[in-house]
N, CA, C and O of each residue as an XYZ file, in Angstrom:
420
protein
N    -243.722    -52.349   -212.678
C    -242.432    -52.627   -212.081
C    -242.564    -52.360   -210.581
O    -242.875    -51.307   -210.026
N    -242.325    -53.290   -210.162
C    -242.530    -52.966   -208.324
C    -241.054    -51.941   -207.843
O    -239.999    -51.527   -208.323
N    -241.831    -51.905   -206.605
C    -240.473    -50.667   -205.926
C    -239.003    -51.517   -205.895
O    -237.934    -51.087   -206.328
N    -239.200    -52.630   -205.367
C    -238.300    -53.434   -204.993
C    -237.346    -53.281   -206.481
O    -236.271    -52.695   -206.609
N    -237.961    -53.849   -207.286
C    -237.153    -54.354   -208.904
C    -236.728    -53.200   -209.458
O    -236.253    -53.370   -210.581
N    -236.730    -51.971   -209.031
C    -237.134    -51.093   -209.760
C    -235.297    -50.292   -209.548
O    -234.796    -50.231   -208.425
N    -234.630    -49.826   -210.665
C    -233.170    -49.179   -210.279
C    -233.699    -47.904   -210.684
O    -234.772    -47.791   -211.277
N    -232.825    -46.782   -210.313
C    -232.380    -45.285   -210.794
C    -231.722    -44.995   -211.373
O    -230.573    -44.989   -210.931
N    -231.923    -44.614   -212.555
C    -230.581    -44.284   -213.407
C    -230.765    -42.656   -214.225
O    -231.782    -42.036   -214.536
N    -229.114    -42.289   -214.409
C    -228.984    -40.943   -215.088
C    -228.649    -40.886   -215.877
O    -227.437    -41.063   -216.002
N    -229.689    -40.514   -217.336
C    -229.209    -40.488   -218.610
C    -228.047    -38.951   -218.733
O    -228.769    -38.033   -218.345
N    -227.008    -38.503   -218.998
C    -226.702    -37.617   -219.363
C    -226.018    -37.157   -220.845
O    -225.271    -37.971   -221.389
N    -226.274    -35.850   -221.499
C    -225.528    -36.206   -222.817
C    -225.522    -33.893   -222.552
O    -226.390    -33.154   -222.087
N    -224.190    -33.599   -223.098
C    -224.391    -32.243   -223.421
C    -223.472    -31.686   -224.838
O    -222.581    -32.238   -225.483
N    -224.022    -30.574   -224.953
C    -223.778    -29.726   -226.183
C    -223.153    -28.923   -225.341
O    -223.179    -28.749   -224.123
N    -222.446    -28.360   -226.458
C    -222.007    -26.892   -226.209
C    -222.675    -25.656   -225.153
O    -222.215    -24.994   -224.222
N    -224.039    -25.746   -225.858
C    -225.239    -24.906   -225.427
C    -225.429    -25.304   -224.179
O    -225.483    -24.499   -223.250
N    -225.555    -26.621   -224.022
C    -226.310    -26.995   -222.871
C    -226.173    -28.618   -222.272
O    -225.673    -29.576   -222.860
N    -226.557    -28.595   -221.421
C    -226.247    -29.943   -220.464
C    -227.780    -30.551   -220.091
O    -228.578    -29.881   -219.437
N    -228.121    -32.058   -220.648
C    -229.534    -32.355   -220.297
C    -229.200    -33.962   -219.491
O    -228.845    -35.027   -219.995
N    -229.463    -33.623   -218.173
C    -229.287    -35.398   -217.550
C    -231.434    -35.638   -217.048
O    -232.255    -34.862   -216.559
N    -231.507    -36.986   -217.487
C    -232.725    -37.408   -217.492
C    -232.735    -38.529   -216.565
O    -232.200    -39.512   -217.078
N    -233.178    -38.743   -215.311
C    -233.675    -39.661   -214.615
C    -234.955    -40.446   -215.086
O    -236.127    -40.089   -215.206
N    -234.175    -41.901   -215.358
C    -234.819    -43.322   -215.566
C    -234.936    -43.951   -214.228
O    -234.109    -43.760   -213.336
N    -236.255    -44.900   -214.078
C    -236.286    -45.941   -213.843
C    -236.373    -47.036   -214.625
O    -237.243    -47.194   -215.481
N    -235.173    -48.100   -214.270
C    -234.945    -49.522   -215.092
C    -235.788    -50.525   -214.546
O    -236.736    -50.415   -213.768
N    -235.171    -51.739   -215.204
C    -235.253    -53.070   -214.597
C    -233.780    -53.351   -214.471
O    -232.894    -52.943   -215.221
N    -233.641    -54.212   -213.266
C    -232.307    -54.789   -213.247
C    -232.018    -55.472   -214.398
O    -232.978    -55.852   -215.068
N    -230.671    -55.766   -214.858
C    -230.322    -56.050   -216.321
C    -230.615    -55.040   -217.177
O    -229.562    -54.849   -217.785
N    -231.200    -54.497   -217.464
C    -231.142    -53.161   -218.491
C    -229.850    -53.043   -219.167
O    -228.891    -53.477   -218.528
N    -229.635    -52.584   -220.237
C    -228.573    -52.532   -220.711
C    -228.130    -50.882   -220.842
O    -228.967    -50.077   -220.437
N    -227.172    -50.486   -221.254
C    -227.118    -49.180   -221.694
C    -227.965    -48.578   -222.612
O    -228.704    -47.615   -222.405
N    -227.815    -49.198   -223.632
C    -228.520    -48.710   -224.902
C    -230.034    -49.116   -225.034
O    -230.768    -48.730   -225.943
N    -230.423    -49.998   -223.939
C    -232.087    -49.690   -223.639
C    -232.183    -49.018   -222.442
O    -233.401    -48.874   -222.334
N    -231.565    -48.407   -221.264
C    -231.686    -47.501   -220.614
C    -231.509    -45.624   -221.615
O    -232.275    -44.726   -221.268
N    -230.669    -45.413   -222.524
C    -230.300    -44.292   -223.658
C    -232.125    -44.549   -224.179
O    -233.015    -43.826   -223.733
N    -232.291    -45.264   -224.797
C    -234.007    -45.655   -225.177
C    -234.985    -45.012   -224.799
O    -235.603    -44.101   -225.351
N    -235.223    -45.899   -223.069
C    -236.062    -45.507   -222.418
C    -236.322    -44.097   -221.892
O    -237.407    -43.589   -221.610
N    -234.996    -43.531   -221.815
C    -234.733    -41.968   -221.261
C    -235.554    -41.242   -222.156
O    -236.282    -40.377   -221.670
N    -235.569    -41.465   -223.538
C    -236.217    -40.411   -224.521
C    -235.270    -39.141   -224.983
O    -235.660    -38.226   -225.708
N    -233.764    -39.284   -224.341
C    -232.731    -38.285   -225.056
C    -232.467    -38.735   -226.319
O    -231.972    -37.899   -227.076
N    -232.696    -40.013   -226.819
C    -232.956    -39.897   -228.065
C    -233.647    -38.698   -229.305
O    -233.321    -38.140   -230.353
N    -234.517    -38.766   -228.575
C    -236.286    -37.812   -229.203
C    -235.634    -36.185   -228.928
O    -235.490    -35.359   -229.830
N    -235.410    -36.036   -227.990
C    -234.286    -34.614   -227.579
C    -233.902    -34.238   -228.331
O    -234.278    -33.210   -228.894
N    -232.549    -35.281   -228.776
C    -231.182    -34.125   -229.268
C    -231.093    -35.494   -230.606
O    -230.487    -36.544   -230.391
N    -231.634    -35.271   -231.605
C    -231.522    -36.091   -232.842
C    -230.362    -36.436   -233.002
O    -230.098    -37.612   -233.255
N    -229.367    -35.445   -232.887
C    -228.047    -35.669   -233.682
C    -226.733    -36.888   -232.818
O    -225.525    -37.048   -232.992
N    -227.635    -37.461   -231.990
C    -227.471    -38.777   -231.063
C    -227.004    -39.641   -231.808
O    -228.138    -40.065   -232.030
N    -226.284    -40.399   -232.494
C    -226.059    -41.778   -233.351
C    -225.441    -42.679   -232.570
O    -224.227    -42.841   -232.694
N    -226.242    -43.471   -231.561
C    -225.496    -44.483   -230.583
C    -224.302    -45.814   -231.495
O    -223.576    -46.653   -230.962
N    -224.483    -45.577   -232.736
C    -223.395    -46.064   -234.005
C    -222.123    -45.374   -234.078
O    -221.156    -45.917   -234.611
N    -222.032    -43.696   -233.357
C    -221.339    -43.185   -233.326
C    -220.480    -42.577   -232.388
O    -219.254    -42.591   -232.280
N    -221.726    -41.830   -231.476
C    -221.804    -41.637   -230.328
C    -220.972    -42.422   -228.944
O    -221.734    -43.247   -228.440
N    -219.579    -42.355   -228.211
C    -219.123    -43.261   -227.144
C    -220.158    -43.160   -225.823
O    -220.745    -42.261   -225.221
N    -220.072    -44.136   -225.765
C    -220.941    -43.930   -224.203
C    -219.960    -44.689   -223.241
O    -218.972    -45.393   -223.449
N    -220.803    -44.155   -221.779
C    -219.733    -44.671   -220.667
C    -220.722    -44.367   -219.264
O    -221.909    -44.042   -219.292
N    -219.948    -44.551   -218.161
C    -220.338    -44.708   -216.935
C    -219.327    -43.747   -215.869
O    -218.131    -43.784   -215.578
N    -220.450    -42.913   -215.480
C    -219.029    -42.147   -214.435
C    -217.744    -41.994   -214.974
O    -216.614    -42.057   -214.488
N    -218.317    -41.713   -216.423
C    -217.214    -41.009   -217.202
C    -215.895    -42.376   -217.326
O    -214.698    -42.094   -217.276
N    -216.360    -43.688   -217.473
C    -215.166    -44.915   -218.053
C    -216.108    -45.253   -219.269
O    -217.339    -45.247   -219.287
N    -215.603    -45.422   -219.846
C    -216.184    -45.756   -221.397
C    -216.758    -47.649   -221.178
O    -216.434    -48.699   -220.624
N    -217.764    -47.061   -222.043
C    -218.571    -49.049   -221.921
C    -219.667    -48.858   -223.192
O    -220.314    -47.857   -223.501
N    -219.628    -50.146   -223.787
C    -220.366    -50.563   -224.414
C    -221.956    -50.751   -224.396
O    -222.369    -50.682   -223.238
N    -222.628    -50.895   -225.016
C    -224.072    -50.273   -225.414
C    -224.729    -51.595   -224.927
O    -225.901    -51.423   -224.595
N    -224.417    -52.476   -224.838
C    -224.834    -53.683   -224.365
C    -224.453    -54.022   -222.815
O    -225.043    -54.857   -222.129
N    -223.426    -53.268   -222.421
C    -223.052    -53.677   -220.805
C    -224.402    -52.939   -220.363
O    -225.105    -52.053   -220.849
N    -224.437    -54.003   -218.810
C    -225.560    -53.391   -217.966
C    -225.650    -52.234   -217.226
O    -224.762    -51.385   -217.153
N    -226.490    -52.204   -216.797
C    -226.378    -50.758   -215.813
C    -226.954    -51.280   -214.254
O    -227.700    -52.241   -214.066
N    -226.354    -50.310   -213.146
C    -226.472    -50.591   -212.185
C    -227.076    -49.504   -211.242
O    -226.951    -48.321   -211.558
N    -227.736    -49.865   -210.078
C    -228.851    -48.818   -209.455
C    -227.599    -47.949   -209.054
O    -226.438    -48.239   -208.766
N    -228.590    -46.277   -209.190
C    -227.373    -45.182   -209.308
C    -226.391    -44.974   -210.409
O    -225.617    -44.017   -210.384
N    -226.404    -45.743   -211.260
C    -224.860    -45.518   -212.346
C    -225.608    -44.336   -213.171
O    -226.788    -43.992   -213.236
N    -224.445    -43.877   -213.757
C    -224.926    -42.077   -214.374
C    -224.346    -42.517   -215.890
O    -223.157    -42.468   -216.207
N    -225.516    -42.985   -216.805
C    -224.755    -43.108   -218.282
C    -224.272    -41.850   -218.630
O    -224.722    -40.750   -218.311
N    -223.224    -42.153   -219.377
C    -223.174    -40.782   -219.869
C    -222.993    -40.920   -221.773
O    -222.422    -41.842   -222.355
N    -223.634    -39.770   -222.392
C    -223.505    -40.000   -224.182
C    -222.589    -39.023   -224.148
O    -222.672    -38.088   -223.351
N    -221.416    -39.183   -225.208
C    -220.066    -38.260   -225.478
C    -220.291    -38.050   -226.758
O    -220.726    -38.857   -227.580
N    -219.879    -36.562   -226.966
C    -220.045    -36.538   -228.597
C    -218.631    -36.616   -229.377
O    -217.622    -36.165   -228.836
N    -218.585    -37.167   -230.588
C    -217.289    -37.357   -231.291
C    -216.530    -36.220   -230.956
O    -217.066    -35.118   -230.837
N    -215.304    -36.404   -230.793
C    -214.377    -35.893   -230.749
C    -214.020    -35.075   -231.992
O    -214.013    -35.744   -233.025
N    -213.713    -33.746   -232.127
C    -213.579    -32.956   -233.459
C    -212.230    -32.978   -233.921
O    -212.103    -32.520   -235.056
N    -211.170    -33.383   -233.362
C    -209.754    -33.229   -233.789
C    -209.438    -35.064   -232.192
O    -209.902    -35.520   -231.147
N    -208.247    -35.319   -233.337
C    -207.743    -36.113   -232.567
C    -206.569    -35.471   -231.033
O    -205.792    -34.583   -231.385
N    -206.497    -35.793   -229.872
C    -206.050    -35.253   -228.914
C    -204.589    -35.333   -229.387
O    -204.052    -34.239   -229.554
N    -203.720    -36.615   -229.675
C    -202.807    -36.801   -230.153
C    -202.019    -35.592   -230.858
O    -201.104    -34.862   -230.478
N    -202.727    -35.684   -231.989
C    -202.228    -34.994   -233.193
C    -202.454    -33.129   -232.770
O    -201.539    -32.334   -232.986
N    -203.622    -32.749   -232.243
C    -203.308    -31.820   -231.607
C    -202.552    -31.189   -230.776
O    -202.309    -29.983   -230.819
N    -202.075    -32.102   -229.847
C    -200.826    -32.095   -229.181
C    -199.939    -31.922   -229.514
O    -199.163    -31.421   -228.700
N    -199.389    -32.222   -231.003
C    -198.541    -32.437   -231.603
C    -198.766    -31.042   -232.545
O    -197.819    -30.263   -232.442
N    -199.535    -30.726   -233.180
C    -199.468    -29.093   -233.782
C    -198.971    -27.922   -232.260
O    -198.219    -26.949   -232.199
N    -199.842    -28.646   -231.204
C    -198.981    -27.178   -230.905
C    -197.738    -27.155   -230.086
O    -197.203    -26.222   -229.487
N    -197.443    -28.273   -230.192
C    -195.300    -28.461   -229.917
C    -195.018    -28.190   -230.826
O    -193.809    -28.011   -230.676
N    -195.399    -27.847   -232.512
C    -194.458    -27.572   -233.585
C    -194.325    -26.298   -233.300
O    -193.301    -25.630   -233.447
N    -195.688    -25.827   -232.755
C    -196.121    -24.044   -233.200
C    -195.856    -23.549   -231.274
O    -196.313    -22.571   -230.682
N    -195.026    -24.593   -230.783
C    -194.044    -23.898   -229.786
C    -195.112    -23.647   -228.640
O    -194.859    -23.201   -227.521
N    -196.141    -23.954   -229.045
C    -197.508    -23.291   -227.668
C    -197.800    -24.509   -226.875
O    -198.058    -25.604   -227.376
N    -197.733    -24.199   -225.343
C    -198.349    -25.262   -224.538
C    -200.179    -24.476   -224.141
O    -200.765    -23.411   -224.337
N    -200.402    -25.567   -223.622
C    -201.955    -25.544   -222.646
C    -201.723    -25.253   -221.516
O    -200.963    -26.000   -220.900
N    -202.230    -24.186   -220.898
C    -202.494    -24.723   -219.457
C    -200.815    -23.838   -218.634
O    -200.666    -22.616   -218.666
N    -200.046    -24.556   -218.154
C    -199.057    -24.213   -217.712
C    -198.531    -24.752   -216.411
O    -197.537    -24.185   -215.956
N    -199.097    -25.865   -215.672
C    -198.543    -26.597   -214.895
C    -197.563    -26.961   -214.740
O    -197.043    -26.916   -213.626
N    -196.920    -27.481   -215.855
C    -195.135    -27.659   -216.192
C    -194.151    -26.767   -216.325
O    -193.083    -27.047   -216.871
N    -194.524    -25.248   -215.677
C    -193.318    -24.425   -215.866
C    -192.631    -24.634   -214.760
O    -192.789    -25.052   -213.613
N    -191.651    -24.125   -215.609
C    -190.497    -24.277   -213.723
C    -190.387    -23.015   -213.094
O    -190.870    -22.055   -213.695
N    -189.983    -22.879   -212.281
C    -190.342    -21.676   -211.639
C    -188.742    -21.522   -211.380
O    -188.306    -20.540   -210.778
């Protein structure tokens, strides 16, 4: 791959434990899910299922087939354990907010 053809890209994916971002070089056109490939965070962190797994870009969600662009930072998200919604909603029954930005003073 010559210098010219050649993009930069940042695989990132984290756990609980820990945070692993992997610098790729692509080809222009690359897709997501052969840039996720090439990175080898596959081989890493097994419990990866790009079937399952959302992926995205600077943190906007995109598909495994959109391209990637010199500099873009993939990022792998892991499923969500409770829906945000419905959590929201247990703790307005059980009277508890998050956070506290909305008090009045």
């Amino acid at each position: 791959m010559s210098a010219e053809a050649a993009w930069h890209v940042e695989v990132a994916y984290a756990t609980p434990a820990c945070q692993e971002t992997i610098a790729v070089t692509v080809r222009p056109g690359m897709t997501i899910e052969q840039t996720i490939c090439q990175s080898g965070i596959l081989a890493r962190f097994p419990e990866i299922d790009l079937a399952r797994n959302p992926v995205g870009i600077f943190g906007e969600p995109a598909g495994l087939q959109d391209p990637v662009r010199d500099h873009d930072r993939v990022e792998i998200y892991r499923p969500l354990m409770a829906d945000p919604k419905a959590a929201r909603k247990q703790r307005a029954a059980r009277g508890g907010k998050k956070g506290g930005a909305n008090k009045k003073l």
